[in-house]
C-alpha positions, 0 to 999 in steps of 0.5 A, spaced: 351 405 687 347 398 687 352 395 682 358 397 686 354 393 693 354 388 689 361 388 687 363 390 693 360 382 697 363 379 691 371 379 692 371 373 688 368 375 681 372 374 675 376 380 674 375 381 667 367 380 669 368 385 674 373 390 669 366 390 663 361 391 668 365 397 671 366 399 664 358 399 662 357 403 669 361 408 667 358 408 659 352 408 662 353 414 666 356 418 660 350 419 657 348 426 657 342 427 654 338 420 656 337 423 663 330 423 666 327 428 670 329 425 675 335 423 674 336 431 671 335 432 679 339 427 682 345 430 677 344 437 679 345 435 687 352 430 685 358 434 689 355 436 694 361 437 698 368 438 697 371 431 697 373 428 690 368 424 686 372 417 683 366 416 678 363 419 672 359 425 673 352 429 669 351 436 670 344 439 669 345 446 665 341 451 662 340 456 658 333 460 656 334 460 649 334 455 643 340 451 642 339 456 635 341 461 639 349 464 640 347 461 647 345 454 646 350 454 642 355 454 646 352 450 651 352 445 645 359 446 643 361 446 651 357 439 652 360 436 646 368 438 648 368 437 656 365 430 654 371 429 648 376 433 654 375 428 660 373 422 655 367 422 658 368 423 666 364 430 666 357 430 660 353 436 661 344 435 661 343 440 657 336 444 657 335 449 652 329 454 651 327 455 658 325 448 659 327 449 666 322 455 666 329 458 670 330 465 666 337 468 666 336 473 672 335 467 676 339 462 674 345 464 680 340 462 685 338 456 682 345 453 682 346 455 689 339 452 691 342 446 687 337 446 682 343 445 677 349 445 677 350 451 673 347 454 667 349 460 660 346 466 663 344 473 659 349 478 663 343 483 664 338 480 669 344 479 673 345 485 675 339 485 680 344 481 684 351 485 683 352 491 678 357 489 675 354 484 671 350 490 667 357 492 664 357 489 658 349 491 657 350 498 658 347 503 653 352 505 647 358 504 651 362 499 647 360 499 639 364 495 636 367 487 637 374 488 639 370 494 643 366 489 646 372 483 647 377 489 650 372 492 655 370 485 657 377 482 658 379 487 663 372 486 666 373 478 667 377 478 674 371 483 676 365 477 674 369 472 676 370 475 683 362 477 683 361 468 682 366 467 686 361 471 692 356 466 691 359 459 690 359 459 683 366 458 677 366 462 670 366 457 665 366 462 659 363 468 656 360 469 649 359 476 647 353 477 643 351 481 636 349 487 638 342 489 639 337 492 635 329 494 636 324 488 632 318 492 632 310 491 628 312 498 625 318 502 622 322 507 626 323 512 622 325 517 626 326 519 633 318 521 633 316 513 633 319 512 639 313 513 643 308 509 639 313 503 643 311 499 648 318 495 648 320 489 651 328 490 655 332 486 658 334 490 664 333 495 668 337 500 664 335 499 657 327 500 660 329 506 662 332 509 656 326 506 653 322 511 657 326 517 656 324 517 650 317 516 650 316 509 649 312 504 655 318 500 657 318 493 660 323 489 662 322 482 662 325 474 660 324 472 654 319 467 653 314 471 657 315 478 653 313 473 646 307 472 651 305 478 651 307 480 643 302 475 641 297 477 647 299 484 642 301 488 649 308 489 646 309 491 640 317 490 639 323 487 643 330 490 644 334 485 643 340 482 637 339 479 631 340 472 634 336 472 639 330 474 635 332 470 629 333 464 633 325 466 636 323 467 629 320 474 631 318 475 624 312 472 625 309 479 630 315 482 629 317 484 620 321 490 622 329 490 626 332 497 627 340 495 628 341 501 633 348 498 636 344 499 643 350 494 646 354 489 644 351 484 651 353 477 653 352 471 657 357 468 662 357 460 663 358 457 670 358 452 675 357 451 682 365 452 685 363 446 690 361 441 683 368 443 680 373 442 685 370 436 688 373 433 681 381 431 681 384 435 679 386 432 673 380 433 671 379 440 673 384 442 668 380 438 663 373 442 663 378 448 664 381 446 657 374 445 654 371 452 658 377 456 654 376 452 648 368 453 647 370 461 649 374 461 643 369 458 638 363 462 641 367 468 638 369 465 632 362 464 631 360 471 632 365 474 626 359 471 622 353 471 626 350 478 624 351 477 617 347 471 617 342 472 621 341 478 617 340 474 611 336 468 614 332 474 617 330 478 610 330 471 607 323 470 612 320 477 610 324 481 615 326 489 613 331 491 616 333 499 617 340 499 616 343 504 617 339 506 624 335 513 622 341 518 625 334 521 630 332 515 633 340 513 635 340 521 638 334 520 642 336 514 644 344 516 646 341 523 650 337 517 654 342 514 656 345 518 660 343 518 667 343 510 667 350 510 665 352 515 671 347 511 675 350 504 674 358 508 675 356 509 682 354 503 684 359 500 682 367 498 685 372 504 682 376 500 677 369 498 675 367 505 673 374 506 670 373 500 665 367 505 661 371 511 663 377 507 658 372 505 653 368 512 652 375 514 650 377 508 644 
């Protein structure tokens, strides 16, 4: 801003002069990682209204898991590709691993109090501000990718309008490898299940959890590793990515592939940061959006298998197949939240796991 006064009461400057100065401005603003806090505040803020920025912008985002995780990864990937798309109009300010100390499920007021601009927010939490967000987390519902790809294609108008109510734009999804149990002993059978005090990541998966006997807790990430350390818990309901990306073998040597869900994430921005771009660029950061969407897919082909391989290589057992008592109880718990959560929700929300029982 200072730059453009100065050039502003300098009408007389050498065009090239002024043209290189400009230039540096823009590069110097196109550098997404070098922002300071700071300036990682004044970057969430920019666009405040609906009229259209003529200069270079950064994006503060978030995600609470590490750049490791599926999660981070598509922040990565989206970073790289909105910069390439928009040469360097729009940079993303990435913070990975909690660094913000914004868990998911806070995430949507967060960018609403301008906190940031927008973030990749585990689906689950959300639910706590509409229950829609809790589909692709419900228990035993989709088993399977293209299960999991169908069911969310016809779920995304529904997500997309619950961002629109509250002043936010869907960049993209990323569907997650499925969840399992890590725990500090093995599950061998349904009668195991008691002797868990778990960490979940939503309201429905801790009460199935209880359902069959086990101390359940819904918590974020990083304070449910807390507690594993603390040993309050002594497992965590979540995929082979995310614990791999934590490192739990460290408390946790054991996983049990239970094909709980098949969850994911939703990437956004606050609508008012994104139309106060022209609308050439708006076109651009769609252009990215879809593109990282893609990758985030491609990449879960391969996912499971290489977490699985990075997770024995670190002394991880994994219990594959699930005992076939541990998935029974677990099927029979889930029940009522399923039936609980449909009656919550809008009718063609409700149809969406109607379809899916009969796949």
């Amino acid at each position: 801003m200072l730059i453009s006064k100065i050039l502003g009461k300098l009408p007389f400057l050498n065009p090239l002069v002024r043209r290189s100065v400009m230039m540096a401005r823009a590069a110097a603003a196109a550098l997404p990682f070098l922002a300071t806090p700071a300036a990682a505040q004044t970057i969430s803020q920019q666009a405040s209204s609906h009229q259209v920025i003529s200069g270079p912008v950064r994006w503060q985002m978030a995600t609470e898991y590490p750049q490791s995780n599926i999660s981070g990864a598509g922040l990565a990937t989206f970073a790289k590709l909105v910069f390439e798309r928009t040469n360097g109009f729009v940079t993303t300010v990435n913070a990975f691993d909690n660094e913000l100390r914004i868990s998911s499920g806070e995430m949507l007021r967060a960018a609403q109090e301008r906190r940031i601009a927008g973030a990749d927010a585990f689906a689950g939490p959300l639910e706590a501000s509409d229950a829609i967000f809790g589909l692709a987390s419900l228990p035993f519902v989709v088993q399977s990718i293209d299960a999991a790809r169908a069911v969310n294609a016809r779920a995304r108008p529904l997500y997309e309008k619950a961002l629109e109510a509250r002043g936010l734009k869907l960049l993209y999804m990323t569907i997650w490898p499925s969840t399992g149990v890590w725990s500090d002993r093995p599950l061998g059978s349904a009668d195991d299940l008691p002797t868990l005090a778990i960490r979940t990541y939503d309201y429905n998966s801790a009460e199935v959890m209880r359902v069959v006997g086990a101390t359940a807790e819904y918590l974020p990430f990083n304070d449910a590793i807390a507690k594993v350390r603390e040993h309050k818990l002594n497992a965590i309901l979540t995929s082979g990515d995310g614990g791999a990306g934590r490192k739990l073998w460290d408390y946790l040597p054991y996983f049990t592939p239970i094909n709980y869900a098949i969850p994911i994430s939703l990437a956004f921005v606050r609508t008012d940061t994104f139309e106060s771009l022209p609308k050439e660029i708006q076109d651009q950061v769609a252009q990215a959006a879809a593109e990282t969407e893609k990758s985030q897919f491609e990449l879960l082909a391969s996912r499971t298998a290489e977490n699985y391989a990075r997770m024995r290589a670190n002394g991880v057992s994994i219990a594959e197949p699930a005992p076939a008592t541990v998935i029974a109880a677990l099927k029979r718990g889930a029940a009522a939240p399923i039936a609980a959560w449909k009656a919550k929700v809008p009718v063609e929300a409700a149809a969406i796991v109607d379809w899916a029982g009969r796949q």
